[in-house]
MIGUDO-244738 format. One line per field, with one value per residue (C-alpha): residue number from 1; residue in one letter; x, y negated, z. Coordinates in nm, 3 decimals. Each point is the difference from the previous one (the first is absolute). Layout:
<recs>
pos	[NUM, ...]
code	[A, ...]
x	[X, ...]
y	[Y, ...]
z	[Z, ...]
</recs>
This chain:
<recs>
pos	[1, 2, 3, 4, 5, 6, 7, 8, 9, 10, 11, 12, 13, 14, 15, 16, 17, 18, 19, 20, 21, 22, 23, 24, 25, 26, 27, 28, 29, 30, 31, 32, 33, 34, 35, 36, 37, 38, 39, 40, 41, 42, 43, 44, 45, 46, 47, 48, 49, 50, 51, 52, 53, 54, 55, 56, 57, 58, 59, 60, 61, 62, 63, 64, 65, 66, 67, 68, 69, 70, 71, 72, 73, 74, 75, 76, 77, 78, 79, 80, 81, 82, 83, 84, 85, 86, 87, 88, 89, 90, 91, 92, 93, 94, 95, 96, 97, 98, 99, 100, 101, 102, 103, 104, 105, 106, 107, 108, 109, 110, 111, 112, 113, 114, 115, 116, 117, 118, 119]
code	[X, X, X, X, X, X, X, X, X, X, X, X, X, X, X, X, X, X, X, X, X, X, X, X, X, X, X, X, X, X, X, X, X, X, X, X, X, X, X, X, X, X, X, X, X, X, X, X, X, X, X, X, X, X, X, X, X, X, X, X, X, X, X, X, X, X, X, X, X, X, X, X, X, X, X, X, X, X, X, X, X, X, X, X, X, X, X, X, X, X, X, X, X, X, X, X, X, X, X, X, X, X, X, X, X, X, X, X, X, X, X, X, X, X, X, X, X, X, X]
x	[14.704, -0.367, -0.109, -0.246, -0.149, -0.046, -0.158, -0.250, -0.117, -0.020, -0.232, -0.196, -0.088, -0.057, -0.272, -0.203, 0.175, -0.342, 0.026, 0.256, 0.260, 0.033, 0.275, 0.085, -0.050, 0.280, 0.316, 0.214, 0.333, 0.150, 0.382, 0.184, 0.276, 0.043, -0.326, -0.202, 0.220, -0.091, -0.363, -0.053, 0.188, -0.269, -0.269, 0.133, 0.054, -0.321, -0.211, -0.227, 0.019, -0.097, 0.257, 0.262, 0.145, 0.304, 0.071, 0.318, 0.169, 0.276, -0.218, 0.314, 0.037, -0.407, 0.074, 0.283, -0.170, -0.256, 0.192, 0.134, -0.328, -0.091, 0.240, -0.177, -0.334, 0.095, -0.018, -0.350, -0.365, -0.125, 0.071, 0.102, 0.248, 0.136, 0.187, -0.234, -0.022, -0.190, -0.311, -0.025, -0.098, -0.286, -0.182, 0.137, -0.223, 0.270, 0.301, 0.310, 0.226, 0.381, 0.197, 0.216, 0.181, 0.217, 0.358, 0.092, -0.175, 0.202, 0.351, -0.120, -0.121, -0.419, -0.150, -0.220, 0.280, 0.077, -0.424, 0.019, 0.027, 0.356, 0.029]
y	[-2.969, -0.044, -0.369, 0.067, -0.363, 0.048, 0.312, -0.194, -0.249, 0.233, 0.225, -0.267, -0.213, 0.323, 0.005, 0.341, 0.038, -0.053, -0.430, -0.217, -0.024, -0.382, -0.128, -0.173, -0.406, -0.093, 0.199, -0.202, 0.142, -0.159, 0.084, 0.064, 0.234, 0.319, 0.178, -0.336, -0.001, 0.308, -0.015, -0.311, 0.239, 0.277, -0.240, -0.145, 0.290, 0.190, -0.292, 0.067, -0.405, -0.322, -0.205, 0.064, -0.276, 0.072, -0.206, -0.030, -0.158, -0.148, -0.120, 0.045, 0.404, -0.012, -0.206, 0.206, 0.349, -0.163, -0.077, 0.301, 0.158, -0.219, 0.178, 0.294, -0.151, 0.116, 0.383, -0.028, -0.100, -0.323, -0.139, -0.351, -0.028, -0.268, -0.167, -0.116, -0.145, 0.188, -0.211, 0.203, 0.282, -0.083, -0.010, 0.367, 0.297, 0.229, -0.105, 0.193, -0.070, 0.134, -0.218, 0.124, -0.063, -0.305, 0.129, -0.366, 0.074, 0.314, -0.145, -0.225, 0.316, -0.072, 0.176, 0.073, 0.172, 0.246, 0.080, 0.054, 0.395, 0.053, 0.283]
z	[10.930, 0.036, 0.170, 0.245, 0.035, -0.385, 0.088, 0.257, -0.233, -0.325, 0.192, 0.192, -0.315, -0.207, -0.232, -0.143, -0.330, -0.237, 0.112, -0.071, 0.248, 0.142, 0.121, 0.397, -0.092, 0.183, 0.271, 0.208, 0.128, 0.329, 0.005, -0.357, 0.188, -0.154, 0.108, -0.135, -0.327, -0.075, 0.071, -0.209, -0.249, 0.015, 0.006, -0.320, -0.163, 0.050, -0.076, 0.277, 0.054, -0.156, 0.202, 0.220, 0.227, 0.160, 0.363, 0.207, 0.256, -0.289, -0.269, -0.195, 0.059, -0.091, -0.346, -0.070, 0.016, -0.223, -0.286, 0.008, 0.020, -0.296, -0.224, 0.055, -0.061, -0.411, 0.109, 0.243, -0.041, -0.014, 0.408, 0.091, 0.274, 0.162, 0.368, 0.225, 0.342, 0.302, -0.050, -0.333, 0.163, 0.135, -0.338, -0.055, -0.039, 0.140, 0.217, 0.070, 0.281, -0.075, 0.235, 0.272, 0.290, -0.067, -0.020, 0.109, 0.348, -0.007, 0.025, 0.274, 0.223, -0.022, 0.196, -0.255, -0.187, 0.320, -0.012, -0.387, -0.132, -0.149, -0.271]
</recs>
């Protein structure tokens, strides 16, 4: 399945094949749910990054997908990564925002919940 945020940055920060290809300094992530998780994945992967710093609500959940994104740090190109704080991003070249409604809010009846799109 093809990432399209992947997609966005690949072809934004594209460079005409005869120079070298740099890389984006530094990505923050805000939310390490699944959608985040798997972005920070890409990122890592693809190498299209310098540094990734992952930021969440739990600063637990954000050091835990870390570690585990460490592990695969063996199998991609050279990209730091690491659990931040939401100052962190303001240094960022390139934020991405992957949080959602709260699913706390949810079970209380928000009205923010009722004015959210359900799929």
């Amino acid at each position: 399945m093809k990432n399209p945020t992947l997609d966005i940055v690949r072809d934004k920060f594209a460079e005409p094949p005869d120079q070298i290809q740099s890389r984006i300094p530094r990505v923050a992530i805000v939310g390490t749910g699944f959608v985040g998780s798997t972005t920070a994945d890409a990122l890592l992967m693809s190498g299209l990054t310098a540094e990734i710093i992952l930021t969440d609500r739990d600063p637990r959940r954000a050091a835990g997908h870390v570690h585990d994104l460490r592990d695969a740090e063996v199998f991609s190109h050279n990209t730091r990564i690491f659990a931040g704080e939401f100052a962190d991003c303001c240094p960022a070249d390139i934020t991405i925002i992957t949080t959602g409604v709260s699913r706390q809010a949810c079970a209380r009846g928000s009205t923010a919940c009722m004015k959210a799109p359900r799929f």
